[in-house]
C-alpha positions as CSV (number, residue, x, y, z in Angstrom):
1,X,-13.5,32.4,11.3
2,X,-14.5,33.7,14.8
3,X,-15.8,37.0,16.3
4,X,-12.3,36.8,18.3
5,X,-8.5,35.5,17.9
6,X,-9.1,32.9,21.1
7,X,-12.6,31.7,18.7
8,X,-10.3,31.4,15.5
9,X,-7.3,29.7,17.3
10,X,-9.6,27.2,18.5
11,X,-11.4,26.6,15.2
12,X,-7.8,26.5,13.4
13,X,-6.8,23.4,16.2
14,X,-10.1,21.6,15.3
15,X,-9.4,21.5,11.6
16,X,-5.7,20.8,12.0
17,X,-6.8,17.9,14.5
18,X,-9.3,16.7,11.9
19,X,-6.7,16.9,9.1
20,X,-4.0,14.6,10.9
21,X,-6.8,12.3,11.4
22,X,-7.3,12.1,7.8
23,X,-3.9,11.9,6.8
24,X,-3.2,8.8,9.3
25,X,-6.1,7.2,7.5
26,X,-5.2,7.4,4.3
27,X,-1.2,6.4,5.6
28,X,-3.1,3.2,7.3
29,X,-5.2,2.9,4.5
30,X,-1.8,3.4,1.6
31,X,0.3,1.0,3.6
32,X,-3.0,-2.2,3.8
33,X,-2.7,-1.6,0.0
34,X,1.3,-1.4,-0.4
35,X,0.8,-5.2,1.7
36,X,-2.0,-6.6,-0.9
37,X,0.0,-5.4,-3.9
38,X,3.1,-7.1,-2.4
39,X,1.6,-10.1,-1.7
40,X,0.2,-10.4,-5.3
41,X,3.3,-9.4,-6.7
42,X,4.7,-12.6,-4.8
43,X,2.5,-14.7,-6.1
44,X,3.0,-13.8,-9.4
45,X,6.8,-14.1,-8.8
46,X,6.3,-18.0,-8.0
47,X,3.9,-18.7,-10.7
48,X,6.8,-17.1,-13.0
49,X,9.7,-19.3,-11.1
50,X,7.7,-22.3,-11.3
51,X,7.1,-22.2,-14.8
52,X,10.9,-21.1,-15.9
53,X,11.8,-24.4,-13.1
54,X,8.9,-26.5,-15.9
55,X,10.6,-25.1,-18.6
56,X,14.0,-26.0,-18.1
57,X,13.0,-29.6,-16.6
58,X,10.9,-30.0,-20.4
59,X,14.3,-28.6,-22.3
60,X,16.1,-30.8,-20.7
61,X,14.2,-34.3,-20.9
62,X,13.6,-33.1,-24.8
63,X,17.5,-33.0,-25.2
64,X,18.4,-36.6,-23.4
């Protein structure tokens, strides 16, 4: 810390500013993630649908 209060009050608002940066980079960084995931849990979603949608067409042409 500083020699004086103004010194250590200035040194406190440098860290606190270089804190929040952090923090909204690692927000920014959570929420491209949170997207990627989503996206690939959407894909998996229609690879699932489309096989059920195979799977019932097949059950039903094996019953006719």
């Amino acid at each position: 810390m500083g020699e004086n209060a103004r010194q250590t009050v200035v040194e406190i608002e440098a860290t606190r500013d270089e804190l929040a940066r952090k923090v909204d980079d690692l927000v920014d960084r959570a929420k491209v993630e949170a997207i990627e995931v989503g996206k690939k849990l959407f894909v998996v979603g229609l690879a699932v649908t489309a096989v059920l949608v195979v799977g019932f067409i097949a059950k039903r042409r094996v019953r006719s």
